[in-house]
C-alpha positions as CSV (number, residue, x, y, z in Angstrom):
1,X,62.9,-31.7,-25.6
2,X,60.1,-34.5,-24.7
3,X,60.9,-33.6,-20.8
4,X,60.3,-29.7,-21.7
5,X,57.0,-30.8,-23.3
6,X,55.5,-33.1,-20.6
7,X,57.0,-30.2,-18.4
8,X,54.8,-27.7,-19.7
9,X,51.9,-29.9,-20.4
10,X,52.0,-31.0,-16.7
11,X,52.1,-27.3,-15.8
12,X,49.6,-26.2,-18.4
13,X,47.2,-29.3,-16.5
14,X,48.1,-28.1,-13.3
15,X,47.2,-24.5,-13.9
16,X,43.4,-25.2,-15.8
17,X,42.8,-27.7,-12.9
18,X,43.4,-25.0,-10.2
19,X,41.1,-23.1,-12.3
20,X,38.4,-25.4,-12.8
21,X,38.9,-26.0,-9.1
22,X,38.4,-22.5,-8.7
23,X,35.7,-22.1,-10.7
24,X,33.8,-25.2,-9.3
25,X,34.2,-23.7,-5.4
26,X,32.8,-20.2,-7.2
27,X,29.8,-21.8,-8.5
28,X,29.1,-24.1,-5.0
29,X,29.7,-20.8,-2.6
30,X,27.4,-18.9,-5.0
31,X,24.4,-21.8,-4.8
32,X,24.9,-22.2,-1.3
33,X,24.5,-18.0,-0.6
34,X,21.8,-17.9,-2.9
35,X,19.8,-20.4,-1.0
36,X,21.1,-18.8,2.4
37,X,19.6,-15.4,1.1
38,X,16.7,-16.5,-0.3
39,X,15.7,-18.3,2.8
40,X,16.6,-15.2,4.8
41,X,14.7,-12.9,2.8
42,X,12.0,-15.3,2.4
43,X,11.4,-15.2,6.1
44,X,11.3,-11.1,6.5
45,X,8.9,-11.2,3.6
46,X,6.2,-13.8,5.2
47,X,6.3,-11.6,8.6
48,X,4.8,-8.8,5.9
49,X,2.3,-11.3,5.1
50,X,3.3,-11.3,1.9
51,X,1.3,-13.8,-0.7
52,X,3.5,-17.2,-0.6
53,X,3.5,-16.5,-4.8
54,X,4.8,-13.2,-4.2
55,X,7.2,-14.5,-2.6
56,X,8.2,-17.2,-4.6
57,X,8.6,-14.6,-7.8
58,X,10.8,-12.0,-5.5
59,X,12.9,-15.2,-4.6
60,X,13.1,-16.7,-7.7
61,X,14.4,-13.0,-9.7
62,X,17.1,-12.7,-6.2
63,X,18.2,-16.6,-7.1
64,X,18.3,-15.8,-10.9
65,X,20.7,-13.1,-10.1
66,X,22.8,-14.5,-7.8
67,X,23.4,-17.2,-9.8
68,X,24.2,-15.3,-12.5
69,X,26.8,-13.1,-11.1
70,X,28.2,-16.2,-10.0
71,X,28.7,-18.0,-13.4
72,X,30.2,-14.4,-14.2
73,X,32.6,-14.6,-11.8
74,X,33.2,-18.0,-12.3
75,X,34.5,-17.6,-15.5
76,X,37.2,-14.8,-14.6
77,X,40.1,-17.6,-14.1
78,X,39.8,-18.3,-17.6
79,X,40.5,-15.1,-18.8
80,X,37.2,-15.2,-21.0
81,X,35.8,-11.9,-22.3
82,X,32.5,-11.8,-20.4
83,X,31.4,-8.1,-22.0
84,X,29.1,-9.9,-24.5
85,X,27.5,-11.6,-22.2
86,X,27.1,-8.8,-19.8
87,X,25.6,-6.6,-23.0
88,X,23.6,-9.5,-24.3
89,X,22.3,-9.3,-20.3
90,X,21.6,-6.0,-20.0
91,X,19.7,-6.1,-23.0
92,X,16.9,-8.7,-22.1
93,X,16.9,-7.5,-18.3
94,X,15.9,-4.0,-20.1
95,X,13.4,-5.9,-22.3
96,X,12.1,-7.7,-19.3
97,X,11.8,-4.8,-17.3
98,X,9.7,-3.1,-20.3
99,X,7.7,-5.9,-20.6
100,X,7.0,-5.9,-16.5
101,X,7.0,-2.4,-15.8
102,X,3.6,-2.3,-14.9
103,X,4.0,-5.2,-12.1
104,X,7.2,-3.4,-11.2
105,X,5.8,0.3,-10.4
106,X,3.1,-1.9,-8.5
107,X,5.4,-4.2,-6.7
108,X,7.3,-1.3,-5.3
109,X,4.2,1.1,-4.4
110,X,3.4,-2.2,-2.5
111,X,6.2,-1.7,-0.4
112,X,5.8,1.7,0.4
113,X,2.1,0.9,1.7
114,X,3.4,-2.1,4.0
115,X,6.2,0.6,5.0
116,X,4.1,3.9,5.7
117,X,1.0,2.2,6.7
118,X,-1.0,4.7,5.5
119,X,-4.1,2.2,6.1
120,X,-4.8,-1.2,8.0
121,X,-7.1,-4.6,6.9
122,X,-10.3,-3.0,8.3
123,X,-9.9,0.9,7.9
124,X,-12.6,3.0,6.1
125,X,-11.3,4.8,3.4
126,X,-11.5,6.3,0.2
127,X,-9.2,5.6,-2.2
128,X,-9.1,6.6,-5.9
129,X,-12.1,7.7,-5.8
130,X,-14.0,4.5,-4.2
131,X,-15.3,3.9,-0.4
132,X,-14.9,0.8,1.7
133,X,-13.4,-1.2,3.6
134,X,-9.8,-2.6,3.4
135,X,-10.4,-6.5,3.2
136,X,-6.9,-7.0,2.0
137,X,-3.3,-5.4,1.1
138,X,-0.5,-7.4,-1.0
139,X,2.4,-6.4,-2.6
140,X,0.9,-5.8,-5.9
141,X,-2.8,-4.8,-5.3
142,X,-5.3,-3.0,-2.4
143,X,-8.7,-4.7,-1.9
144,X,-12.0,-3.0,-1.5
145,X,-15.4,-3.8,-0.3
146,X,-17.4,-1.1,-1.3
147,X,-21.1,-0.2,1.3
148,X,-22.6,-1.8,-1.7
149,X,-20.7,-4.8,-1.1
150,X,-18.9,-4.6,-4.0
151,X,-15.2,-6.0,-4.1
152,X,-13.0,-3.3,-5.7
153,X,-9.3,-4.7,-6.3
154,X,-6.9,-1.7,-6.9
155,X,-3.3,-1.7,-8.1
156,X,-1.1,-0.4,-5.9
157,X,0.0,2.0,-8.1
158,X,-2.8,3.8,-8.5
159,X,-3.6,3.3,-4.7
160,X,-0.1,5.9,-4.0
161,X,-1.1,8.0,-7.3
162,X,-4.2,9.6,-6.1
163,X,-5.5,10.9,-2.7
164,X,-6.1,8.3,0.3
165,X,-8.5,9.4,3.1
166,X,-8.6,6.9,5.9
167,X,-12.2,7.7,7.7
168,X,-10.7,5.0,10.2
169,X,-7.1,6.9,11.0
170,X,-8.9,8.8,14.4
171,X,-10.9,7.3,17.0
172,X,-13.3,11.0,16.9
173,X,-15.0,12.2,13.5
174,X,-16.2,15.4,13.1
175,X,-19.7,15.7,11.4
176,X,-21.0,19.1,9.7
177,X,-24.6,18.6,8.8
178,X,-26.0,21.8,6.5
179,X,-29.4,23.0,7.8
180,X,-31.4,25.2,5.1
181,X,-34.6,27.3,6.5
182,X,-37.1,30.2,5.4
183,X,-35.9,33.6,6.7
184,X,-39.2,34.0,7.7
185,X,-37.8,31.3,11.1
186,X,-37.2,32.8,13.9
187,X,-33.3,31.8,14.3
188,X,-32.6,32.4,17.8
189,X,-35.6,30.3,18.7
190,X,-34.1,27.7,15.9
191,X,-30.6,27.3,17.1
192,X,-32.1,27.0,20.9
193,X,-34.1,24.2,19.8
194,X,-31.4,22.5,17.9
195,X,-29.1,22.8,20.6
196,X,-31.4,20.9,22.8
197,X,-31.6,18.5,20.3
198,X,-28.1,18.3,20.7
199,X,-27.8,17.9,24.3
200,X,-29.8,14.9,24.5
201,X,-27.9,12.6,21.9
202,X,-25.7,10.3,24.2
203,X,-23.2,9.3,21.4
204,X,-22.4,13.1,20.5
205,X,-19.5,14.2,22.4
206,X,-19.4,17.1,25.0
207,X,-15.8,18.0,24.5
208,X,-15.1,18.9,22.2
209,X,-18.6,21.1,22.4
210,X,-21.3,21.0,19.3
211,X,-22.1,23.9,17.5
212,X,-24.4,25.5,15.6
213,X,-23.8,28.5,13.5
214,X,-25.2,30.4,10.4
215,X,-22.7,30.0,7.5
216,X,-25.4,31.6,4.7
217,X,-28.3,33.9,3.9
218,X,-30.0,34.4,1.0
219,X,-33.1,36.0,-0.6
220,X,-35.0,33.6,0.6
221,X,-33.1,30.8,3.0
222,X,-30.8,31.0,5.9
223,X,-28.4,28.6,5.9
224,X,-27.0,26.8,9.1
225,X,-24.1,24.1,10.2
226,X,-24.5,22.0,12.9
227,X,-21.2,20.6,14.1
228,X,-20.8,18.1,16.3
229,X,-17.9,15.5,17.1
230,X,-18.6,11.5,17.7
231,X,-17.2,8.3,18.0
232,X,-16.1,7.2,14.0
233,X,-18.0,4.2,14.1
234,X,-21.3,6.1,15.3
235,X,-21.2,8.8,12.1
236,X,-24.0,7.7,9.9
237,X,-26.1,6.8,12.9
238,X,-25.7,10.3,15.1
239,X,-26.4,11.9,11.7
240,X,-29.9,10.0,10.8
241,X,-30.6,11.0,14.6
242,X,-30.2,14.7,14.7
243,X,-31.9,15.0,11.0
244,X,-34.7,13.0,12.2
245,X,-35.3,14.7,15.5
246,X,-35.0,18.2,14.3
247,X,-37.6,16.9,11.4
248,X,-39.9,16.2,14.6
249,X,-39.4,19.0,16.1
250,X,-40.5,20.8,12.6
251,X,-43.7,19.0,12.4
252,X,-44.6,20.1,15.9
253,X,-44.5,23.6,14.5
């Protein structure tokens, strides 16, 4: 009888110890893939230029879960009943996700910017409703300096909600300039002198061609476009030069 129990105690030894072996090799090969992953995601992440303390958050919540899914699978040899513990998990990742949402929905729409590339560090664009240049994109927000040199940090989110026009995306703009006169003008004489305006302004281009064309009469006005096309860093400055020289050409009159 003492031989059957020392039998069955010995086997009852054996079998926990292969599982605590088990469980022990588990929990090592699931710290050392954590580490492996989070080094190798931690090194795609910094080639996106990526804040180090983005980083370190998106590598911390991937070692957090691989260590849990470890110490749940570590505890499958000993036939414990891990649904609690996967409810009571479920349960604060849902409140933590409630209570992060925000950085979430940012955190991904940061991703989808460094993915399209809808805009570079040093593009002119509009965004939300605000002009400037891009000084800086991370994961979670889009920075701004506005002509008024204003520094405008916007989250991502709201960067992919709304319309993004990137004054920078073409190498050639295309500048309409609205010209209002008295009907009283003669207009052929008007365009003729506008076009040689036109034809001696180095930065406009030649192809393709400028253009000047009525788009609007009324009672008393005639209303003209002048289109031209030019480089998209010379915009404002071609502008101030047409306007100005056609205002000479007016005082001459």
């Amino acid at each position: 009888m003492n031989e059957d129990m020392a039998g069955e105690v010995t086997g009852r030894l054996a079998e926990y110890g292969q599982r605590i072996i088990s469980t022990l090799v588990i929990i090592l090969v699931g710290i050392l893939a954590a580490r492996f992953l989070t080094m190798f995601i931690d090194n795609i992440l910094k080639r996106t230029k990526m804040p180090a303390t983005t980083r370190g958050f998106v590598n911390t919540l991937i070692y957090i879960a691989i260590i849990v899914m470890t110490v749940i699978m570590a505890l499958t040899p000993f036939e414990i009943d891990i649904g609690p513990l996967v409810v009571g998990l479920a349960i604060i990742g849902f409140i933590v996700g409630l209570a992060i949402q925000g950085a979430l929905s940012n955190f991904a729409a940061g991703i989808m910017i460094l993915a399209q590339r809808p805009f570079h560090v040093g593009d002119f664009v509009d965004v939300a409703g605000e002009i400037g240049e891009v000084k800086e994109i991370t994961m979670t927000s889009t920075v701004i300096d506005t002509p008024e040199n204003v520094k405008v940090v916007f989250p991502n989110a709201k960067v992919l909600a709304g319309e993004i026009k990137n004054y920078s995306a073409h190498k050639i703009r295309r500048i309409i300039i609205p010209i209002e006169v008295d009907r009283s003008v003669k207009i052929d004489d008007l365009i003729e002198s506008i076009n040689a305006i036109l034809s001696t302004q180095e930065k406009i281009l030649k192809d393709p061609p400028p253009s000047v064309k009525i788009c609007g009469i009324s009672s008393s006005k005639v209303n003209l476009n002048i289109k031209v096309w030019c480089d998209a860093d010379e915009v404002e400055e071609v502008s101030h030069c047409i306007l100005y020289k056609i205002k000479k050409e007016q005082e001459k009159i």
